[in-house]
C-alpha positions in Angstrom: 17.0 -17.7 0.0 15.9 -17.4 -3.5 16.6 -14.0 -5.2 13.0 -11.8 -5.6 12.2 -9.3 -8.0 10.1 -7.0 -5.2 11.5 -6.3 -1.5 8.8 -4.4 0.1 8.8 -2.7 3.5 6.2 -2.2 5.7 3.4 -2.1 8.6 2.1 -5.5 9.1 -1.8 -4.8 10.6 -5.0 -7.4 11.1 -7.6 -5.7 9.5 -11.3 -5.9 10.9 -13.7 -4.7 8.2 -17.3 -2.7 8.9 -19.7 -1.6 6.9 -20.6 2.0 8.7 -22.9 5.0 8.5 -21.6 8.7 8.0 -23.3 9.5 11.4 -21.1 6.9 13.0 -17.8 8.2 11.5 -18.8 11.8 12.9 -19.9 10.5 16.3 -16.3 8.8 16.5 -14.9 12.1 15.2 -13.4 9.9 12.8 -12.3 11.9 9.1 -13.8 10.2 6.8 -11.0 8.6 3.8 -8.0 9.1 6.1 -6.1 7.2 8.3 -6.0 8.2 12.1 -3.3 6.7 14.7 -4.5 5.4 18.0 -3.4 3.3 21.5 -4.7 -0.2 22.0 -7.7 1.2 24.7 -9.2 3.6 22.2 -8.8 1.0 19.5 -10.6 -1.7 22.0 -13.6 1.6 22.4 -13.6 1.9 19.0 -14.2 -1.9 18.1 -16.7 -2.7 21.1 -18.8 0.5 19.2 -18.6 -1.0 15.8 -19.6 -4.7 16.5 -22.8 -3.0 18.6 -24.2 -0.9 15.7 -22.7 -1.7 12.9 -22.2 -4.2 10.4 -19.1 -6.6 10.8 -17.7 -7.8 7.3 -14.8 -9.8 8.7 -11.2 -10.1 9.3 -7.9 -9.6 6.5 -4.6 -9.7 6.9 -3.4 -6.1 5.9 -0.4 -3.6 5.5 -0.5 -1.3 2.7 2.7 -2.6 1.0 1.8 -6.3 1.9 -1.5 -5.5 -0.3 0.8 -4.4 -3.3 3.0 -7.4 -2.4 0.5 -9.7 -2.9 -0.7 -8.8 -5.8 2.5 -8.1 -7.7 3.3 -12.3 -6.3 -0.3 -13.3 -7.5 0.4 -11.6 -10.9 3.5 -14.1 -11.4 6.5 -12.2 -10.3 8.4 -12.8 -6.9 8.4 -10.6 -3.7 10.0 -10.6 -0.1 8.2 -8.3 2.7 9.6 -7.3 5.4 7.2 -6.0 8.4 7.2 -7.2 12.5 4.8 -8.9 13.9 4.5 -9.9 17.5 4.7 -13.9 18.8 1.0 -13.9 19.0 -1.5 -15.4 17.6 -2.2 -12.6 15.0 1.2 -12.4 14.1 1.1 -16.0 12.8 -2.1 -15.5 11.0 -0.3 -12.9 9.1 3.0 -14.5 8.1 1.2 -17.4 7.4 -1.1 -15.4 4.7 2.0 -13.9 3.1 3.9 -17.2 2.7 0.6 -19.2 1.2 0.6 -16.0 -1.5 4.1 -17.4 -2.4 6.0 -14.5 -0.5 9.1 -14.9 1.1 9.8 -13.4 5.1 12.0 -14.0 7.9 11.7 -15.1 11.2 13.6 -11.9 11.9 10.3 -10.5 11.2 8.6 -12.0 14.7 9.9 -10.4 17.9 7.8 -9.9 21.4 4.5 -7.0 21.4 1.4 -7.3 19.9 0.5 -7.7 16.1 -0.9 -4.2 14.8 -4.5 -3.8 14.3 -6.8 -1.6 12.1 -10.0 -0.9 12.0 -11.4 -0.7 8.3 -14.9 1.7 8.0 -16.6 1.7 4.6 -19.3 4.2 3.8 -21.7 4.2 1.9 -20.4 5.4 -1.0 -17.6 2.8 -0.8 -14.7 5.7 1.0 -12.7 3.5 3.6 -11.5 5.6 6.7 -9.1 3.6 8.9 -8.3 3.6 12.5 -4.9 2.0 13.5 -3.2 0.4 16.7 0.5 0.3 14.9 1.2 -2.1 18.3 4.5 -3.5 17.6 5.0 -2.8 13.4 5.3 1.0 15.3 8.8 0.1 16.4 10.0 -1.8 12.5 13.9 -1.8 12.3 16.3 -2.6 10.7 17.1 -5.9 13.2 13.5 -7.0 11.9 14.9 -7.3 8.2 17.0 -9.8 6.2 18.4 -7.3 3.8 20.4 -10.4 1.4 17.4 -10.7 -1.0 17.1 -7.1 -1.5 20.8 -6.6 -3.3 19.8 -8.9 -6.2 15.9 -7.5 -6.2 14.8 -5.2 -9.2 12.9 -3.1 -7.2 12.3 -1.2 -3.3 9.3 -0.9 -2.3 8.6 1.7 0.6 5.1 3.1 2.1 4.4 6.2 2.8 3.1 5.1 6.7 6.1 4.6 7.6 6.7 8.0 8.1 4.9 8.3 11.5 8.3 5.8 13.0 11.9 6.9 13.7 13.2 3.5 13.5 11.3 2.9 10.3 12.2 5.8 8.6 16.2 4.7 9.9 15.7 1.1 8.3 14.6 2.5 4.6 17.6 4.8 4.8 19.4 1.6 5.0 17.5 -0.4 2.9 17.7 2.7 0.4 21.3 2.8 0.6 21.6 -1.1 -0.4 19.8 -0.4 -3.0 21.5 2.1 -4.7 24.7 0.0 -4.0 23.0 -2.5 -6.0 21.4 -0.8 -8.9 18.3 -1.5 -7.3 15.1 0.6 -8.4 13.0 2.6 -5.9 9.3 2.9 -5.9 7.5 4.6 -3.3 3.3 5.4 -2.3 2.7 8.7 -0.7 -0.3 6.3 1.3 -2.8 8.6 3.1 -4.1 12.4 2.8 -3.2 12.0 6.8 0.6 11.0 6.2 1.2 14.1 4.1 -0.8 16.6 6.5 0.1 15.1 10.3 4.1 13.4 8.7 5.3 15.4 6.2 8.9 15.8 7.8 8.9 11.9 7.4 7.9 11.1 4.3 10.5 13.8 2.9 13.2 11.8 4.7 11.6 8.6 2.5 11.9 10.0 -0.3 15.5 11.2 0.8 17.3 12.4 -2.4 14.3 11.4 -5.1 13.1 7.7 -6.3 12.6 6.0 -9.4 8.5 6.0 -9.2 5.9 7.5 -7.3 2.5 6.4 -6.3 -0.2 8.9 -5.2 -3.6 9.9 -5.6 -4.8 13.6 -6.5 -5.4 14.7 -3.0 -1.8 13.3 -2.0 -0.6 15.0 -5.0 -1.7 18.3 -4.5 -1.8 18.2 -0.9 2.3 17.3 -1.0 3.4 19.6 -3.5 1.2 22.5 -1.7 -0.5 23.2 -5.4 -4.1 23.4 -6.8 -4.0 21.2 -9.7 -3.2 18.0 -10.8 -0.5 19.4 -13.7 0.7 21.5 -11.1 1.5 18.9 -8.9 2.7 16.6 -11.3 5.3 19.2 -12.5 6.6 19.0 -8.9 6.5 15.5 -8.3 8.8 14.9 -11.2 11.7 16.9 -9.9 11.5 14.1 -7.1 11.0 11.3 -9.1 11.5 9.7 -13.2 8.2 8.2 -13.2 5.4 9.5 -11.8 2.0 7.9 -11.0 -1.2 10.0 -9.7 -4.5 7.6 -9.6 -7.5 9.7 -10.1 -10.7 6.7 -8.8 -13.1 6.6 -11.0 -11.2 8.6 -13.8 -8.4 6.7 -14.1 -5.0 8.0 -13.6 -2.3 10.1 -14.8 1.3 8.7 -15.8 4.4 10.6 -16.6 8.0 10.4 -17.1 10.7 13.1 -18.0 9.6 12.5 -21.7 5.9 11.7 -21.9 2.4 12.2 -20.1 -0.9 10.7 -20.7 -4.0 9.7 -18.8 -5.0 6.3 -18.7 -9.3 6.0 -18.3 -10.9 4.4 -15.5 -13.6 1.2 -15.6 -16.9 1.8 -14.5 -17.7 -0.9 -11.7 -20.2 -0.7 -8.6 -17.8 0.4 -6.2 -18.0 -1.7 -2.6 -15.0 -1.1 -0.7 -11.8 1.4 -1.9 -9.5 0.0 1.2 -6.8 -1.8 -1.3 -7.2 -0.4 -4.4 -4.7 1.9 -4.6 -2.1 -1.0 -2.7 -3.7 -3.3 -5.8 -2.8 -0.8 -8.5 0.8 -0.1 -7.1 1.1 -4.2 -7.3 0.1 -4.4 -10.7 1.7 -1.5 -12.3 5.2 -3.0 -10.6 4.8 -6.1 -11.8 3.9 -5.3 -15.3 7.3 -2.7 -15.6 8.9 -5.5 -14.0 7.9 -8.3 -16.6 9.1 -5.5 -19.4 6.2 -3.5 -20.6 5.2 -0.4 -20.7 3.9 2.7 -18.8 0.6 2.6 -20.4 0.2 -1.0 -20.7 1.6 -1.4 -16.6 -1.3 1.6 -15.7 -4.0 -0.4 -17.8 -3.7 -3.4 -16.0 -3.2 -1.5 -12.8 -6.4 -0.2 -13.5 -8.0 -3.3 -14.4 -6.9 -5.3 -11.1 -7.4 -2.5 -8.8 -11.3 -1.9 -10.0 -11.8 -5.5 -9.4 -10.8 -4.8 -5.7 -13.1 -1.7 -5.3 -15.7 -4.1 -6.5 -15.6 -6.9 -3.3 -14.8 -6.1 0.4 -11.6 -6.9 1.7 -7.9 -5.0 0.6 -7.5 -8.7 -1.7 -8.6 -10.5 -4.4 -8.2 -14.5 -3.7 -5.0 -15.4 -5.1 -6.0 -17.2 -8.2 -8.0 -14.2 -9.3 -5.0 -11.7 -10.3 -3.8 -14.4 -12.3 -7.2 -14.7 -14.2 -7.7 -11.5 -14.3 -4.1 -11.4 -16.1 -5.2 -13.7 -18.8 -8.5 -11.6 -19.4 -6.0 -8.5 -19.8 -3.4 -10.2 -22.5 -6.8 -11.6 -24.3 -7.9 -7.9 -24.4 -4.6 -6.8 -25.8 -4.2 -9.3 -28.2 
C-alpha cells in the first residue's frame, strides 16, 4: 500500500437528501442545524414521511470525514479512510465512491450489519438538520482499520461523531497513539452543536491530551468552551490545540495559532445546501498546509471550495471540480 499524506477516521453513512419545510422539521420534533441519533424503525418512519410531502433531492455517499477526504484527494494530495460498512449493497456503493475519488481503504473496512444511513433535511434558508441510523459504522474498531499507511501519513484526521461510540473513541486512542509514535500530525472537527451538548465526555477523550488543529464553527466554539464570544472561545481552544480554526458561514472564519490571529472574509454565493461545507473546508485547508502554504492562504481556498458546496445540493462537488476550482484560486493569487 502506497504511503498517503491524510489517514482519516470515520462514520461511513448513505445520505438521502430532502428539500423540507420548517413545519415539517417541528412536526418531526426534529432541531433544526443539528444532528439527532436514531434506530433503523424511526429512521424507516422518518423516510416514508419525507418521500410523501416532501421534496426528494437524491442519494450521496456521506461521512463527515469522507467529505473532507474527498476533497483534500480531489485537490491533488493522497488520503486513506477508514470507516465500516456492512456486506450489503450500500456498503459497496460507498467504498466504491471513495476508491473512484482516488482514496485508498481496506477490506478490513466491510464486516456483516447494515451500511449507516442519514437523512439530510434542507430548509429553506439552506440550514441542513440530519437524522442518522449509525447501523453498523456505530460499532467502528480498531479490527475495521489497516493502521500501516497511517505511520508514514502527514496528518490524522478524526471527527468529532465519533464521540457517541466506545469502540470508536478506543480505536482513535490507538490511532492517536501511532501517530505520535510517528511524528504524525493531528487534526480534529468538533462536527455538530449536538456532539458537544448530548457527547461532551467523548469528544474530550478525542481530543485526549490536545491536537495539532482544530475545526469548529462559532456555535461549536462557544458552546465547547462554555463562553459567550468568539475571542473567548478561541483563547480556550488554543490551550487544546497550536492551530485553531472557527468558520463563521457567511463571514468567513477565524484562524489562529500561538503567534498570530486574523479573520479570513467569506464569499457571497446563493446558498442551497450547507450539509458539507464545513467537511469541504476542513479538506481544503489540510491539503493546502499539507502542499506547504500558509494559514491564510490554506483558509482562503477553504473558503473558496467550501462556498462552492453551499452553492449545489449534495456534501460534494464532482471530482474534477476541486481541481478547477484550484486552478481558479492560484490564477487569483498570482
Amino acid at each position: 500500500m502506497a504511503t498517503v499524506d491524510l489517514f482519516a477516521i470515520g462514520n461511513a453513512l448513505i445520505d438521502q437528501e430532502f428539500k423540507v419545510s420548517d413545519d415539517f422539521l417541528t412536526q418531526e420534533n426534529l432541531q433544526k442545524g443539528t444532528m439527532q441519533l436514531t434506530d433503523g424503525e424511526t429512521q424507516a418512519q422518518l423516510y416514508a414521511h419525507l418521500k410523501q410531502s416532501q421534496n426528494y433531492k437524491g442519494q450521496a455517499s456521506g461521512g463527515s470525514a469522507a467529505n473532507t477526504t474527498v476533497a483534500f484527494s480531489a485537490l491533488g494530495a493522497s488520503a486513506f479512510y477508514a470507516c465500516r460498512v456492512g456486506n450489503d449493497e450500500l456498503g459497496a456503493v460507498y467504498l466504491d465512491g471513495l476508491n473512484e475519488a482516488g482514496i485508498q481503504t481496506s477490506k478490513k473496512s466491510i464486516s456483516e450489519g447494515v451500511t449507516g444511513t442519514c437523512m439530510v433535511l434542507v430548509s429553506e434558508d439552506s440550514e441542513r438538520t440530519m437524522h442518522t441510523y449509525l447501523g453498523i459504522t456505530a460499532e467502528l474498531s480498531d479490527v475495521q482499520m489497516d493502521f500501516e499507511p497511517l505511520k508514514t501519513a502527514k496528518w490524522l484526521y478524526i471527527e468529532g461523531y465519533l464521540s457517541t461510540s466506545d469502540s470508536a473513541r478506543a480505536a482513535v486512542k490507538v490511532a492517536r497513539q501511532i501517530a505520535k509514535e510517528n511524528g504524525v500530525k493531528i487534526a480534529l472537527t468538533l462536527s455538530d452543536p449536538a456532539m458537544v451538548q448530548y457527547a461532551r465526555t467523548g469528544l474530550d477523550e478525542l481530543i485526549d491530551d490536545g491536537v495539532d488543529l482544530i475545526f469548529c464553527n462559532q456555535q461549536e466554539a462557544m458552546m465547547y468552551t462554555e463562553t459567550g464570544s468568539v475571542d473567548a472561545a478561541l483563547a480556550k481552544l488554543k490551550l487544546l490545540s497550536n492551530d485553531v480554526v472557527i468558520t463563521m458561514s457567511e463571514k468567513g472564519a477565524l484562524v489562529s495559532n500561538q503567534e498570530q490571529q486574523f479573520y479570513v472574509q467569506g464569499r457571497k454565493v446563493f446558498a442551497v445546501d450547507a450539509n458539507g461545507a464545513g467537511d469541504a473546508f476542513a479538506g481544503a485547508f489540510l491539503y493546502a498546509l499539507n502542499a506547504g502554504e500558509s494559514l491564510q492562504t490554506a483558509a482562503q481556498l477553504a473558503i473558496l471550495i467550501s462556498s462552492e458546496v453551499v452553492s449545489q445540493f449534495g456534501p460534494r462537488l464532482a471530482i474534477a471540480e476541486y481541481a478547477n476550482l484550484l486552478e481558479k484560486f492560484k490564477k487569483e493569487c498570482a
